[in-house]
Backbone as CSV, one residue per row, in Angstrom:
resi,resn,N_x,N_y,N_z,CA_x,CA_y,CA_z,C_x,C_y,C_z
1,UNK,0.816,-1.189,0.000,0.000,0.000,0.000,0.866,1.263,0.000
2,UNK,2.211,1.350,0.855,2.753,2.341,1.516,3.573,2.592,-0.557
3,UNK,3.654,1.865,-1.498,4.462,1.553,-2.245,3.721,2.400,-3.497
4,UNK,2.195,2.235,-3.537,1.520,2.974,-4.338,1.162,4.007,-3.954
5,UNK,1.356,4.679,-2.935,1.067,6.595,-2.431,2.117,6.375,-3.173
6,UNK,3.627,6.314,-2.685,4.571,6.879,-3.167,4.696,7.041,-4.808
7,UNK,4.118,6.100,-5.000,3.672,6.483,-6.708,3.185,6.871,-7.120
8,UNK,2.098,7.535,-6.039,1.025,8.481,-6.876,1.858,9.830,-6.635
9,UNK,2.784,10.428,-5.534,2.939,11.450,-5.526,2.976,12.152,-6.432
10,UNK,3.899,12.330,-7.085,4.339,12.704,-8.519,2.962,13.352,-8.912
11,UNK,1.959,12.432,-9.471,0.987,13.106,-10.022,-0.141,14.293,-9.109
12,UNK,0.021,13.390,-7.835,-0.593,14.874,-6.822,-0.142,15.960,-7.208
13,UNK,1.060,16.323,-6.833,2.364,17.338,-7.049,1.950,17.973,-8.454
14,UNK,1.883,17.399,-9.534,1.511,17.787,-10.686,0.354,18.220,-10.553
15,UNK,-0.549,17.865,-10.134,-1.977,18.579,-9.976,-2.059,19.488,-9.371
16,UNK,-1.507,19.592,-7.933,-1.641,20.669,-7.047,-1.210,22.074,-7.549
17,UNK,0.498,21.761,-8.308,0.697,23.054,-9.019,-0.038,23.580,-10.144
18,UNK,-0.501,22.351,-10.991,-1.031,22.704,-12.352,-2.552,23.982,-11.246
19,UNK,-3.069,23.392,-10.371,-4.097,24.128,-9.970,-3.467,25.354,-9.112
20,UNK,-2.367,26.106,-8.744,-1.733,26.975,-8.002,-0.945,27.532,-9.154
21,UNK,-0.878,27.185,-10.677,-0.670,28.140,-11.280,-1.632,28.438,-12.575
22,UNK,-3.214,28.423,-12.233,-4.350,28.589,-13.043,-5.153,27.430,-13.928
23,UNK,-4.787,26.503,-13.101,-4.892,25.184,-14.482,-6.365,25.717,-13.812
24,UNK,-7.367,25.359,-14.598,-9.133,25.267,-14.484,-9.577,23.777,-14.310
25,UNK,-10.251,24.047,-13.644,-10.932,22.634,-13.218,-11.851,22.162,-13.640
26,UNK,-12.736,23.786,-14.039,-13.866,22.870,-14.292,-14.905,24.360,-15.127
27,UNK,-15.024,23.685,-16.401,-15.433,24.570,-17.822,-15.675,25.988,-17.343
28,UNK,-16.503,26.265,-15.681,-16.689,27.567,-15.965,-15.081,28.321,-15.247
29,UNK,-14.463,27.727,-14.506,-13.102,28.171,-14.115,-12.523,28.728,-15.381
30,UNK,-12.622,27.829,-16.661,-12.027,28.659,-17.866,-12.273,29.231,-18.386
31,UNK,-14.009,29.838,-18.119,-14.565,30.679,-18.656,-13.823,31.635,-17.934
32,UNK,-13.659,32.048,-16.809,-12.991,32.637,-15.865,-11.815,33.116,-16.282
33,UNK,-10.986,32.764,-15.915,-9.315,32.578,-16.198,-9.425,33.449,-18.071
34,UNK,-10.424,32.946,-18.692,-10.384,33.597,-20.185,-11.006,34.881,-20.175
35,UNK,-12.222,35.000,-20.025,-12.079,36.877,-19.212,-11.758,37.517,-18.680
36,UNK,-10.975,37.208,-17.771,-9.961,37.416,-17.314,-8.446,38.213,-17.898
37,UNK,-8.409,37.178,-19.079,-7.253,37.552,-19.887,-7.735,37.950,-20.976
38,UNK,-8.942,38.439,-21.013,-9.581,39.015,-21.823,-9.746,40.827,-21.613
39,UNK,-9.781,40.732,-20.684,-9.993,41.916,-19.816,-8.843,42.650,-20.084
40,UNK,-7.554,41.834,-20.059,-5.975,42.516,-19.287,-5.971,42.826,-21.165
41,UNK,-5.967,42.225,-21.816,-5.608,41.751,-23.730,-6.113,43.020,-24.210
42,UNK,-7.505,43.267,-23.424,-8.643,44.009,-24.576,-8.160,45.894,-24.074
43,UNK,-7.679,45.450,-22.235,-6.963,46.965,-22.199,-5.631,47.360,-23.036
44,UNK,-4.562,46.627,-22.965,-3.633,46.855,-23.900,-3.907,46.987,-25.530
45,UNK,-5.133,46.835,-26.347,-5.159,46.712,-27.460,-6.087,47.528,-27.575
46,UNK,-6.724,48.276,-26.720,-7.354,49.269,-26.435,-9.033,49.287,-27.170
47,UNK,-9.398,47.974,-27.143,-10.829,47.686,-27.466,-11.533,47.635,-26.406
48,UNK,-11.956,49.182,-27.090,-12.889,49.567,-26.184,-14.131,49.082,-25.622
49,UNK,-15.036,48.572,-26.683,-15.843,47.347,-27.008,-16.392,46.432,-26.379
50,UNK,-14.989,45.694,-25.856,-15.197,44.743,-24.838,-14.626,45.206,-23.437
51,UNK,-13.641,46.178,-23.336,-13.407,46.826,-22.207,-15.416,47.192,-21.999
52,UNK,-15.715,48.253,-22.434,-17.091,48.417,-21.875,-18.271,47.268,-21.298
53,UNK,-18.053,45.913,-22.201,-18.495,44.493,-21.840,-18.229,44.125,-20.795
54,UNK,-17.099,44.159,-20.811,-15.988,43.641,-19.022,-16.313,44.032,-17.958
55,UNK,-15.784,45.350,-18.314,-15.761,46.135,-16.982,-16.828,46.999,-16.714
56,UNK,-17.657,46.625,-16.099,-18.737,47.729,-15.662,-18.992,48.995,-15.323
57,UNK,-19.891,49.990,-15.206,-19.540,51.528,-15.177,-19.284,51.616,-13.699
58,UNK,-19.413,50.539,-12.524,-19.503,50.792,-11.474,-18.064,50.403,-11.020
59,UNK,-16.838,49.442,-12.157,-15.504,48.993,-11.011,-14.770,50.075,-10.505
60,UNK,-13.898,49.739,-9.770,-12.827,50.894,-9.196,-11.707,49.780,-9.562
61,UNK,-10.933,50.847,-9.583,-9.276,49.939,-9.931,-8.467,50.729,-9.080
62,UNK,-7.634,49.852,-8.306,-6.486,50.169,-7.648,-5.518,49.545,-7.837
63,UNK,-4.543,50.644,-8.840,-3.209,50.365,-9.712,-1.950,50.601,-8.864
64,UNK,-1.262,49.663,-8.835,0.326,49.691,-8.527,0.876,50.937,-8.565
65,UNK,1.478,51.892,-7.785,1.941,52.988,-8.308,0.932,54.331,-8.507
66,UNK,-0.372,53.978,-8.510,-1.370,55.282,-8.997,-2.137,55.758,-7.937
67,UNK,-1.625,57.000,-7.082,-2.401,57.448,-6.030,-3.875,57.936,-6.321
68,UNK,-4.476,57.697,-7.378,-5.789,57.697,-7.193,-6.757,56.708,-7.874
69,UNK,-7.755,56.686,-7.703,-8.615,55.509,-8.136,-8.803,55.650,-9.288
70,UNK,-9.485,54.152,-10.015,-9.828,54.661,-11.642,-11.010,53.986,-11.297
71,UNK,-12.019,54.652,-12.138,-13.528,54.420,-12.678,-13.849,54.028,-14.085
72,UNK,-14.472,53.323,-14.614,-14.770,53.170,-15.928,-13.907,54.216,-16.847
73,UNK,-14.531,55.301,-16.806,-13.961,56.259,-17.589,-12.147,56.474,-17.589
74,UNK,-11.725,56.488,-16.445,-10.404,56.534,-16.339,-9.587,55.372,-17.115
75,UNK,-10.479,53.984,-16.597,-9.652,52.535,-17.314,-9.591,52.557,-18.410
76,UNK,-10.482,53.478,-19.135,-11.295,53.453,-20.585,-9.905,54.638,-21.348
77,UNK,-10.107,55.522,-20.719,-9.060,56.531,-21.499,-7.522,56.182,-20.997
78,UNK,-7.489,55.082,-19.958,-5.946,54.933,-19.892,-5.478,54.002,-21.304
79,UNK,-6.252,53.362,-21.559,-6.443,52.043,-22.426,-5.941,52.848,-23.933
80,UNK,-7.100,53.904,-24.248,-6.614,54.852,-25.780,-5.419,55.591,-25.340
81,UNK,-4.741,55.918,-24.354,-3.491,56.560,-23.681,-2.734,55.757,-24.330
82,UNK,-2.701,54.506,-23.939,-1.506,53.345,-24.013,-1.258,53.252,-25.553
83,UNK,-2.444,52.881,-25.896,-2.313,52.752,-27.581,-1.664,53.956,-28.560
84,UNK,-2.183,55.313,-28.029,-1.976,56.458,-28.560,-0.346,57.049,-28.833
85,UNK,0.011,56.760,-27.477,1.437,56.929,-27.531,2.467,55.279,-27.964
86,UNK,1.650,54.673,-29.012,2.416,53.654,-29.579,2.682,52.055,-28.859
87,UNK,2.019,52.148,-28.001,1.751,51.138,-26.662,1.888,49.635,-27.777
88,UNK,1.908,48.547,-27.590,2.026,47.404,-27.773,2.081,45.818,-26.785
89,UNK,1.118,45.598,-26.648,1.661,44.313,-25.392,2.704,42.760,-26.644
90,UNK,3.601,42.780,-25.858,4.418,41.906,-26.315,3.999,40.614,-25.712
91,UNK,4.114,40.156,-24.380,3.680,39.221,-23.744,2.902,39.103,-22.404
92,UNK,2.123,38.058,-22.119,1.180,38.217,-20.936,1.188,37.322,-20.405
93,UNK,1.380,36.919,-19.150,1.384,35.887,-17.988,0.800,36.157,-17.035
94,UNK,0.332,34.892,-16.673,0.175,34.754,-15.308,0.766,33.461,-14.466
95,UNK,1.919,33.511,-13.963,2.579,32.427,-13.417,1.852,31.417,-12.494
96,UNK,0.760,32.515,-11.411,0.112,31.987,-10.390,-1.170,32.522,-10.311
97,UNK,-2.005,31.587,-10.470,-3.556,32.185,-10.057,-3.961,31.074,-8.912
98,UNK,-4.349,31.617,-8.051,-5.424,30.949,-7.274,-7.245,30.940,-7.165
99,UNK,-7.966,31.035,-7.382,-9.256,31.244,-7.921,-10.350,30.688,-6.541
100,UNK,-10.789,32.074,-5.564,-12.246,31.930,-4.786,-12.924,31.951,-5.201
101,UNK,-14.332,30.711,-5.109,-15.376,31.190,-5.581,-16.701,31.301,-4.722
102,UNK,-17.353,32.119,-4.409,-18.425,32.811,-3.496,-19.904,32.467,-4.515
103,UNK,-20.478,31.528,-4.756,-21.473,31.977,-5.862,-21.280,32.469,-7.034
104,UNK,-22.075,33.572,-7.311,-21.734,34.163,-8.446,-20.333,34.861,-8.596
105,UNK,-19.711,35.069,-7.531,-18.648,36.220,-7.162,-17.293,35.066,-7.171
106,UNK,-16.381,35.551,-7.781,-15.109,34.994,-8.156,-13.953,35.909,-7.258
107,UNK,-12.962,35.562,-6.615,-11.793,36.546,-5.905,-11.046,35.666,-7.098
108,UNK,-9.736,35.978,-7.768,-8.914,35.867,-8.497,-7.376,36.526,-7.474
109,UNK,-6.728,35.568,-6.979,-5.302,36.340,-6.961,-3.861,35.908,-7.476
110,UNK,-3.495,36.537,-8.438,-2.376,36.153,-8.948,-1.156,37.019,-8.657
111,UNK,-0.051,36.335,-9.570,1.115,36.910,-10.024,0.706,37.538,-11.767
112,UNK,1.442,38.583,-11.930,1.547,38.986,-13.332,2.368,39.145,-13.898
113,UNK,3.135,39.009,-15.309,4.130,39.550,-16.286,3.627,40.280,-16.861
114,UNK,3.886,41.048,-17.320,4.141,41.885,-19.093,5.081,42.546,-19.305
115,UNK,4.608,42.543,-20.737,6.264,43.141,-21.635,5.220,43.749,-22.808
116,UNK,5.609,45.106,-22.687,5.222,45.909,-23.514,6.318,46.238,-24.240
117,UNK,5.784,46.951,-25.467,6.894,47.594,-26.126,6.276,49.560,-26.950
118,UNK,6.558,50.283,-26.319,5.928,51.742,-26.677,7.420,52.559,-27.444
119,UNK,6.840,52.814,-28.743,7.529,53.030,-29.424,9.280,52.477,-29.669
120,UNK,9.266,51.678,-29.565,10.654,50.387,-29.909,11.093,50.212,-28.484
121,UNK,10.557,50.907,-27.412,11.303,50.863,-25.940,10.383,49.780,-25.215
122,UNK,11.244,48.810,-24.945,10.624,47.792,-23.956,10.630,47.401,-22.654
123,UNK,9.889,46.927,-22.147,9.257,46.937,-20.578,8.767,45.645,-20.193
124,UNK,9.191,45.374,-19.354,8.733,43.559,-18.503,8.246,44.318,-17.137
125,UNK,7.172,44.518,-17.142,6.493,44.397,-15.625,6.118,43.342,-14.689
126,UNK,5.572,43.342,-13.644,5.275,42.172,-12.720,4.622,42.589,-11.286
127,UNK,3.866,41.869,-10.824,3.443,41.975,-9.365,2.588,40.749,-9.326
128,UNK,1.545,41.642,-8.643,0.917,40.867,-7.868,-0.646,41.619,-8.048
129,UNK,-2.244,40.696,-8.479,-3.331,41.181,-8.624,-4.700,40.482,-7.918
130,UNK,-5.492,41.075,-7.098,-6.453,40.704,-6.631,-7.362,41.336,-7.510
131,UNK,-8.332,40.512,-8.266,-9.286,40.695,-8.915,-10.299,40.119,-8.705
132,UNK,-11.842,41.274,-8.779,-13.112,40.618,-8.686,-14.023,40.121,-9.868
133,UNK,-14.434,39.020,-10.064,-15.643,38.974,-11.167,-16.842,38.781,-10.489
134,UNK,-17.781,39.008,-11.612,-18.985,38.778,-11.039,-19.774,38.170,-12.375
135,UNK,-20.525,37.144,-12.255,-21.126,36.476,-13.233,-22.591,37.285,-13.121
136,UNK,-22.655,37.330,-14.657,-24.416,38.032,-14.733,-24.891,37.263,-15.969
137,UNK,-26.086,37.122,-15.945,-26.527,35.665,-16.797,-25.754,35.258,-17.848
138,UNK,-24.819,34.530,-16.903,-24.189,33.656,-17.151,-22.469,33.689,-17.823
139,UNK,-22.385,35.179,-17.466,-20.951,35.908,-17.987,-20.458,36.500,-17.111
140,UNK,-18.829,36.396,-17.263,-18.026,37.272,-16.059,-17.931,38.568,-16.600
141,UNK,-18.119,39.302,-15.721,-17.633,40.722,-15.332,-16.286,40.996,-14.475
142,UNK,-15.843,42.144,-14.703,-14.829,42.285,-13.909,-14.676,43.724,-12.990
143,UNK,-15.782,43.939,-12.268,-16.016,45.066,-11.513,-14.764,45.952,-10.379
144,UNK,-13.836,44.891,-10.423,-13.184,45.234,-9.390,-11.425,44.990,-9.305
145,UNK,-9.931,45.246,-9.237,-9.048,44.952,-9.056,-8.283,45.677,-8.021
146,UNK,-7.108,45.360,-7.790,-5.895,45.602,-7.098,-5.005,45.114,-7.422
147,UNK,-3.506,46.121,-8.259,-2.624,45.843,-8.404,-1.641,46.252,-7.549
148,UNK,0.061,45.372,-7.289,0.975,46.326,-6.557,1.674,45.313,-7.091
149,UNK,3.244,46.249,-6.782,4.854,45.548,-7.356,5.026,44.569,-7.021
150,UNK,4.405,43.511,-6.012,4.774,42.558,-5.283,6.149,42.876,-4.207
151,UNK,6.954,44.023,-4.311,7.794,43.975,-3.172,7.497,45.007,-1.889
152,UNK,8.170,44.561,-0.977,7.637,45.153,0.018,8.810,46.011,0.928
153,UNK,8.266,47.154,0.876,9.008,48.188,1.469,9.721,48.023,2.409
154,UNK,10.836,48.377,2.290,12.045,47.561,3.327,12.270,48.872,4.410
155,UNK,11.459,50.118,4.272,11.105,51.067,5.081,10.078,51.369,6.091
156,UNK,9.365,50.312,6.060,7.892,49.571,6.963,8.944,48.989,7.858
């Protein structure tokens, strides 16, 4: 008995991470996880379209670095900002998602990459994002985030 755990480990291990770095479990998790990266895709490419689909007139965003809040309108014109001045997303990750689910209400917290490129000058960002969805017949929304650098002030 003691001979076949040890043989299953391996595949636990494989599961546990595949699920601690976004694997989906189960069809609507990937509905999830895909609006999700639908959301982050459609701000960098600055479609507006589905940004307005996504994100509701009611989210607030709290950005890494940005002492004040954003509202629809703000996420909306940061989005034609990015593009305007030559913006480009090169690549998008998410190393680590963990995924609450409350009912209709989803907590999302990950790790993030990107690598932009604005006018030939390139950029690899990263942190860390708590994001809210909210399903409405039968689709995620994304009413709500929090981004930060992931490091922590060695002045605290």
């Amino acid at each position: 008995m003691n001979r076949r755990i040890w043989m299953m480990l391996p595949s636990i291990g494989l599961l546990a991470s595949l699920a601690a770095t976004g694997f989906a479990s189960t069809p609507e998790e990937q509905d999830l996880l895909e609006t999700r990266e639908a959301v982050w895709r459609a701000w960098f490419a600055n479609d507006q379209k589905t940004l307005q689909q996504l994100v509701p007139a009611d989210t607030i965003a709290i950005n890494s670095g940005e002492e004040n809040w954003e509202y629809q309108p703000e996420i909306l014109q940061s989005a034609a900002d990015f593009q305007s001045h030559g913006g480009k997303l090169i690549r998008l990750e998410f190393p680590r998602t963990e995924i609450r689910r409350y009912g209709d209400v989803a907590i999302l917290y990950s790790h993030y990459v990107y690598e932009t490129d604005v006018n030939g000058k390139r950029a690899v960002k990263s942190g860390r994002a708590t994001e809210i969805f909210v399903r409405h017949d039968g689709k995620w929304t994304n009413p709500g985030w929090q981004t930060d650098s992931g490091r922590v002030n060695s002045s605290e």
